[in-house]
N, C-alpha and C positions, 0 to 999 in steps of 0.2 A: 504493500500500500504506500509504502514511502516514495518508492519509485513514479508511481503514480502519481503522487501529489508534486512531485518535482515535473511532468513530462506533461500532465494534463492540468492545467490551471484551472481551480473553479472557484464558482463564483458565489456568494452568499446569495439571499433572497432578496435583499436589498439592491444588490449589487448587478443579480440576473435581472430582477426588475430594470434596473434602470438602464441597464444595455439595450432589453428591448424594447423600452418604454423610449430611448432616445430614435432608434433603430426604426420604432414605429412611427415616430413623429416627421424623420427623413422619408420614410414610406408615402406617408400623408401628404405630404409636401409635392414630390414627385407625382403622388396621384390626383392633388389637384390641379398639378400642370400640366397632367391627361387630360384631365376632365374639363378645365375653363377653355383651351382649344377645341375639344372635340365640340362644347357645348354650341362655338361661335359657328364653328365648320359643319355639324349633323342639326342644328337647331332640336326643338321641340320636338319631333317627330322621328327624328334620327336616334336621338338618343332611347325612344322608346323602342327604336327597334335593338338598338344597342345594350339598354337594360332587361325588356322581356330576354333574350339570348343569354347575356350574363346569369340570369335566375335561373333558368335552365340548368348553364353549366354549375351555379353558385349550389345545387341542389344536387348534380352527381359528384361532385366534390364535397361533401361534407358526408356524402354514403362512404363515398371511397376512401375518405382520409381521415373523419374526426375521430373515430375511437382507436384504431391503431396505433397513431403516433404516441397517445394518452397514456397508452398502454404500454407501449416500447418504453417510455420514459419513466412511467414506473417503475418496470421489473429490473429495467438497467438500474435504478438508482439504487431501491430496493439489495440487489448483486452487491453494486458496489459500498454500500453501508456494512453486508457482515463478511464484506473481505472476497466474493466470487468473483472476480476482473474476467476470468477467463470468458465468463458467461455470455459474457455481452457481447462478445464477437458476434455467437451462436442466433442469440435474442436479435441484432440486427440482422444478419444472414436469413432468418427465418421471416423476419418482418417484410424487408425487403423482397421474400422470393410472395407472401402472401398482397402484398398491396400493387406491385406491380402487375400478377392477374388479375386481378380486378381493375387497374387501370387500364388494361388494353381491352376489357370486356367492356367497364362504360364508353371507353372510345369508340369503341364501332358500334356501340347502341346508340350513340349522338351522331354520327357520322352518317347511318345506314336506315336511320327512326327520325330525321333531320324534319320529313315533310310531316311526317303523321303527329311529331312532337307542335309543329306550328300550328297544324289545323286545332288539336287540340287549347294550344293556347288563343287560337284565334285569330291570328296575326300570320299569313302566306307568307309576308315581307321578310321573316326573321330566320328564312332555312336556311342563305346561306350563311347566316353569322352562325349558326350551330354547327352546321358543319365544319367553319372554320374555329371552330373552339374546341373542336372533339379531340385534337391530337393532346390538348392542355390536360384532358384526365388522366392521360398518362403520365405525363411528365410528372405535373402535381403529386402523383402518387410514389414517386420515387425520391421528388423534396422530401413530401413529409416523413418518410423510412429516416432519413437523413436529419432532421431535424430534430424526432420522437429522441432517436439516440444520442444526439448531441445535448438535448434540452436532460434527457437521464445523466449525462455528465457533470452535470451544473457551470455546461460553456452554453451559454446564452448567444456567443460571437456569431458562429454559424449559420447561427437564426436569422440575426440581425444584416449581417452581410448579401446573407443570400435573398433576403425579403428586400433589401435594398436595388439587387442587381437586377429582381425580378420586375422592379414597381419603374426600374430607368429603364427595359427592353419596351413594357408595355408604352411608357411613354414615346420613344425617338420613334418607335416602327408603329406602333399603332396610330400615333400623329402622322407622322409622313405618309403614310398609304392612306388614311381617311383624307388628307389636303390631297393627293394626289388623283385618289379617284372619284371627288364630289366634282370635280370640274367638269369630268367627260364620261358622267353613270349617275345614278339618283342614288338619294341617300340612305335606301338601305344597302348598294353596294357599298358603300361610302363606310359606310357601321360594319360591316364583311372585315372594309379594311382595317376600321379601329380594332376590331375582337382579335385580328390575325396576331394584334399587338400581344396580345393576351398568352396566346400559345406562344410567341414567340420567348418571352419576357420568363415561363415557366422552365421554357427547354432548356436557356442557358443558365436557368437556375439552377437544374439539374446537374448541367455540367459543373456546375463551380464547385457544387457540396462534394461530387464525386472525386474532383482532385483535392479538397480539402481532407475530405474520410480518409484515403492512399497516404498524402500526407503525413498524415496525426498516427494511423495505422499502427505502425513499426513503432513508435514513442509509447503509445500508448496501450499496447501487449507486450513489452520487451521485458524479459523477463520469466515470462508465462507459458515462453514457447511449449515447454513439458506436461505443466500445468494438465490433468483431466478435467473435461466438460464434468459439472456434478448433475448435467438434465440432461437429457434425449431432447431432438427435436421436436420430437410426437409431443411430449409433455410441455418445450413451450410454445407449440403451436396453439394449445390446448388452452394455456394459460392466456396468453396475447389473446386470443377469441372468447375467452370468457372476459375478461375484462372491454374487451371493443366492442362488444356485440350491441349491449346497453345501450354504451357511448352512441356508438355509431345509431342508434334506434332512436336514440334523445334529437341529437345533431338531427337526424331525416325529418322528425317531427318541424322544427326550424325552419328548414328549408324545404321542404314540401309545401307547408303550410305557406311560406314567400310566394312556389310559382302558383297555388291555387289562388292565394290573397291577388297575384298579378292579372290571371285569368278573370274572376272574379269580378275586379275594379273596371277594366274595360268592358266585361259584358251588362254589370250593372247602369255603368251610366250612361247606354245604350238603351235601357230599359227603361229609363225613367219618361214618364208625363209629365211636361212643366204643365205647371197653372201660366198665364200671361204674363203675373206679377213675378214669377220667382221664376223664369224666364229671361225677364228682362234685369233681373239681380246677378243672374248670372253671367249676362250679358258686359254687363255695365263693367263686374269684376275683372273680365279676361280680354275682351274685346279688345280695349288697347292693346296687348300683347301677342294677338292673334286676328288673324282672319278667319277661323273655322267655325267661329260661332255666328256669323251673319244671319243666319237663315235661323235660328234658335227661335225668336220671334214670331216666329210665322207659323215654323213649322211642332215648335214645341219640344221636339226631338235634340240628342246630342246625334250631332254626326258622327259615323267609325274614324274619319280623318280628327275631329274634336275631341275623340274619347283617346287619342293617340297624342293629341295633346296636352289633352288634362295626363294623364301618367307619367306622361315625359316630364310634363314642369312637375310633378310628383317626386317622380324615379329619381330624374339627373338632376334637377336643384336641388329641392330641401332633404331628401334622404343625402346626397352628397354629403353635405355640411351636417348632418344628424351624424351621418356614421364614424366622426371623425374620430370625439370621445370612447366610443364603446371599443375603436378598435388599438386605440392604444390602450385602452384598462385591459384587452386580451393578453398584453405583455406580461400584468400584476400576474394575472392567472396562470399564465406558459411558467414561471417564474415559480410561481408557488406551487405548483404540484410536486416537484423532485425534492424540495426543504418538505414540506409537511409530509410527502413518505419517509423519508430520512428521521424526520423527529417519531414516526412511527415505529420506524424498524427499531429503533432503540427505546420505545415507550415514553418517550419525553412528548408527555400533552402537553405542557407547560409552551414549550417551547411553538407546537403546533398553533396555542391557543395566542401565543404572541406573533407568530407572522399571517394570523388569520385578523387580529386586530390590527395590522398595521397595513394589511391589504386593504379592509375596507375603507379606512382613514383615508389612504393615496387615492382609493376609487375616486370617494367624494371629493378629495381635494382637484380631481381632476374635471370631474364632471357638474361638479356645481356649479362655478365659474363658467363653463360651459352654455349650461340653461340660461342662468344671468341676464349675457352675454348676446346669446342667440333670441332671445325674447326682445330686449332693449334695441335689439339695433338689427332685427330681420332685414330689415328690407334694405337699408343701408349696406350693410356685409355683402347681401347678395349682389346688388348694383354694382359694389368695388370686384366682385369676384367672377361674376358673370357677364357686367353689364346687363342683366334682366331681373327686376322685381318682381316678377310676376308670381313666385311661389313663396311669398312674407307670409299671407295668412299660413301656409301650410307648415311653414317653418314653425311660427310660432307655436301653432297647436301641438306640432309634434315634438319638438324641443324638452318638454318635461319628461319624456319615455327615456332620454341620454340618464338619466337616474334609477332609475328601473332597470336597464337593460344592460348599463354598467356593473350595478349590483349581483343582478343574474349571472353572467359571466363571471366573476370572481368566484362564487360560491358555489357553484355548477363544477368550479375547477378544484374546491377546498373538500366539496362532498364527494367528486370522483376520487382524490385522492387519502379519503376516509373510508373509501370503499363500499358506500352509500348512491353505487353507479346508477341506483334508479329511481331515486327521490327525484333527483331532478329532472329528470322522463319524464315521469309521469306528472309535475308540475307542468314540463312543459306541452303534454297534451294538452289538458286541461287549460293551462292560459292558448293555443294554438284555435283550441274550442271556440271559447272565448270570441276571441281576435278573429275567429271567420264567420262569427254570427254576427259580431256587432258591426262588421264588414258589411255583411249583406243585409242589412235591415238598413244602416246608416247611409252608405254610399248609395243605395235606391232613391234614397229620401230626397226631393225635391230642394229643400231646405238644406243639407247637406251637401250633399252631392260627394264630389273629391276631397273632400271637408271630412266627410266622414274617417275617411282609411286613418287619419293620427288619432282619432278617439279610438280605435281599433287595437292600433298598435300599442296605446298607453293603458290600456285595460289590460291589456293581455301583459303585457310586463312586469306590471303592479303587482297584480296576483303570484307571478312565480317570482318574483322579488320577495314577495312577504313567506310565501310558503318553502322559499329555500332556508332564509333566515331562522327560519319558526324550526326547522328539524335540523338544522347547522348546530342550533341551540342546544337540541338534545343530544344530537349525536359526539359533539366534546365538551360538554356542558361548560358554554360559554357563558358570560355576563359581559355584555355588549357596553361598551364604555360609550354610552350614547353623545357626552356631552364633548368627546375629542373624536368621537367618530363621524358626527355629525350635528352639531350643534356650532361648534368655533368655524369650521367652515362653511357653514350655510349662512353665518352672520359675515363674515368675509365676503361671502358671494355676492350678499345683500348692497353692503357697503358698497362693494363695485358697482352692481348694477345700477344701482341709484347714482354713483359721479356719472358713469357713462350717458346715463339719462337726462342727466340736468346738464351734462357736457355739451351734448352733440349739434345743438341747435345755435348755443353759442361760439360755436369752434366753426362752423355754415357759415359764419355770419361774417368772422373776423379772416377765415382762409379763403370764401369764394370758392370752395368746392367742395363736394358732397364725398368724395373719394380721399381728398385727404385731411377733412374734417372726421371720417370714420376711423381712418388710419391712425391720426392723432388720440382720440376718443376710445381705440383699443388698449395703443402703447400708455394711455392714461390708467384704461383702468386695469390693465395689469401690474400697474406699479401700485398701484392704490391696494389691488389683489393680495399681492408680493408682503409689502406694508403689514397689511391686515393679518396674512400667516404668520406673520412672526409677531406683532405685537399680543395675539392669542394665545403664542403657545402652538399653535398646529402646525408648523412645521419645527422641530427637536434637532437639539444637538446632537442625540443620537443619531438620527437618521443619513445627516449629513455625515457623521463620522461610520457610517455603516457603508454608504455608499463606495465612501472614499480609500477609506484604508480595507486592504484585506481579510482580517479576521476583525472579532467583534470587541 
């Protein structure tokens, strides 16, 4: 083991956190530099074919990948806590030969199921972006083998590197082929080209983990050569599968429940009867920002070209900007599963029950500011990021689900690695429920309309936000320090939101522009944010010294 701890550097909980928490923020960054081109160059309608396709694929990739890697990462940590090194070779070798069949099976069921997947979801326009995203299931599935094992190491770098290389490929090539071919093809080839970005960004992913793994290889068995496996392959086939299976059954629940909620959305509000009055409400709302509602009026009706609108400013605006927080709290989670098996394997609850309290804390610290943020200044952020306001109301409404769904995500990752892999399953059917009834009752609704999908989505979070907490509780009999876990930062968040608010209009007034009156009015209340952490207490000298230095 000594040798190991010289050849393989790892990383505390703090410390993997914050790799991939940084790791994910450069991800975000890159990915909105995807997304504000694609949104100028595929508009409204492009992006819808754009994101119906991504749901697709976003739905065989969480079959194929979320409970394996969950898994891998376990048992290697698990190995590596009572001294098994050898093991892990095997545990990856096995994982890798199980997820890669399964990638080349989703790939040619997208590939080969391309038409019959769109009629289903409604939408002809979106075949060839599925076909061209088919070959990303596989590749995907060879990342995650790579990653599961790497994150069981507690090297978080890999992650982070590779999440990085993958988010710059989708950008250069999925931009340049969506500019290249709206000029001289219509913009679902155009969307063809941005997804191609997709697959492309995955495969060279693949590559890079692959000479990374080779690499580290020889360092990180050296030693062991003689060393006996103490399992059969059969037996951690056995185990990797008992443990994924759940996972994976949770994870589908997720993302099934996305492309039906996608399906769903457009056929609803194809369905609807306006009255004259709420007609022309709806009229009034989008109109500037579109031409597809002209005939609303008259006819009563949403057009399929307007119902492709309404999703799109849905899909690619304010989910954009929603997803930003929840996907960097996925780092807290990636992060704490290999410390909280570890504090397992040696019965240290204590230790569990302290990087379960400092996960939630960084949740909220990340994602309150967040809400704030996103409420006070919708439609301004959006204008600097998009140049289009057109989806502020949807922003706003959906914006308080970034608290919810942060939450989820952390304790989805504290209960899998408590071995409680079905609590949060079966919460998530049940909010999944939830979120496709209040779907289709709401988005029908004249008075709703597009309106409806973020009361949808904040129900359904809610719920398995409280019911994961509610049995997290019993299962390490936790006592929830409410008052640093959420309380100093929600008065923090507050604080801000309120400068931002009383800022913005007089910052308009004195700069002469709304873009970098926003700009200013962020960098303000981030520092006000910043300010507020420390003079509360919720951000610790510990944590900073956790980060920082190596051991605790």
């Amino acid at each position: 083991m000594d040798n190991m701890g010289n050849t393989m550097k790892k990383q505390n909980f703090m410390q993997g956190a914050a790799i991939l928490i940084i790791g994910n923020f450069l991800v975000k960054l890159i990915g909105g530099a995807l997304k504000i081109p694609l949104t100028f160059i595929l508009k409204e309608e492009g992006m819808a074919v754009f994101n119906t396709a991504y749901q697709v694929y976003a739905m065989l990739f969480a079959i194929s990948t979320a409970g394996i890697p969950v898994a891998v990462s376990k048992i290697v940590a698990e190995s590596m806590a009572i001294g098994q090194v050898k093991d892990t070779k095997r545990i990856f070798t096995v994982a890798l030969a199980i997820l890669s069949g399964i990638g080349l099976v989703g790939m040619l069921v997208l590939f080969f199921g391309a038409r019959q997947i769109a009629s289903l979801m409604g939408d002809t326009k979106i075949v060839y972006c599925v076909m061209a995203v088919s070959p990303a299931i596989f590749f995907i599935t060879i990342v995650a083998s790579y990653r599961g094992f790497f994150q069981g190491m507690q090297n978080m770098i890999p992650t982070a590197v590779s999440q990085i290389i993958e988010a710059l490929g989708k950008l250069v090539i999925g931009v340049i082929l969506a500019y290249a071919l709206i000029s001289i093809s219509t913009f679902e080839i155009a969307a063809t080209g941005a997804i191609l970005g997709v697959t492309s960004g995955t495969a060279i992913s693949a590559v890079v983990l692959t000479l990374m793994y080779f690499k580290s290889k020889s360092q990180i068995y050296s030693g062991y050569e003689n060393v006996p496996y103490s399992k059969s392959k059969r037996e951690i086939a056995k185990t990797i599968l008992t443990i994924a299976i759940p996972i994976t059954i949770g994870a589908s629940v997720t993302s099934v429940t996305a492309v039906v909620d996608t399906a769903m959305i457009r056929a609803n509000l194809q369905r609807i009867v306006f009255s004259p009055e709420t007609a022309q409400a709806l009229y009034n709302t989008y109109s500037g920002f579109s031409n597809n509602f002209d005939d609303i009026t008259t006819t009563l009706k949403i057009t399929e070209s307007g119902a492709r609108w309404l999703y799109g400013a849905y899909s690619g605006y304010a989910m954009t900007l929603f997803n930003i927080a929840p996907s960097i709290v996925v780092s807290i989670g990636m992060s704490l599963v290999p410390a909280i098996v570890s504090a397992y394997a040696v019965n240290n609850l204590d230790g569990a029950r302290e990087s379960t309290q400092t996960a939630l804390r960084i949740t909220l610290i990340i994602a309150l500011p967040c809400v704030a943020g996103l409420e006070m200044l919708s439609a301004p952020v959006l204008k600097l990021i998009f140049n289009n306001s057109a989806s502020s109301i949807l922003l706003r409404l959906l914006s308080p689900a970034i608290i919810w769904m942060t939450v989820v995500t952390v304790t989805t990752s504290i209960l899998q690695a408590t071995g409680r892999v079905m609590v949060p399953f079966w919460n998530m059917v049940i909010g999944a429920v939830i979120k496709i009834v209040v779907n289709w009752f709401a988005v029908s609704n004249p008075y709703l309309y597009i309106h409806g999908a973020p009361i949808g989505t904040n129900l359904c979070y809610l719920f398995v936000a409280a019911s994961n907490l509610y049995f997290l509780k019993k299962t390490i009999d936790i006592k929830y320090d409410v008052v640093s876990i959420l309380l100093k930062p929600l008065l923090c968040a507050a604080a801000m939101g309120a400068v931002v608010w009383l800022m913005y209009n007089p910052l308009e007034s004195i700069l002469h522009s709304g873009r970098f009156a926003t700009v200013a009015d962020i960098l303000i209340g981030g520092l006000v944010y910043l300010v507020m952490l420390v003079l509360t207490g919720s951000i610790t000298k510990q944590d900073v010294n956790m980060i920082i230095k190596r051991k605790k």
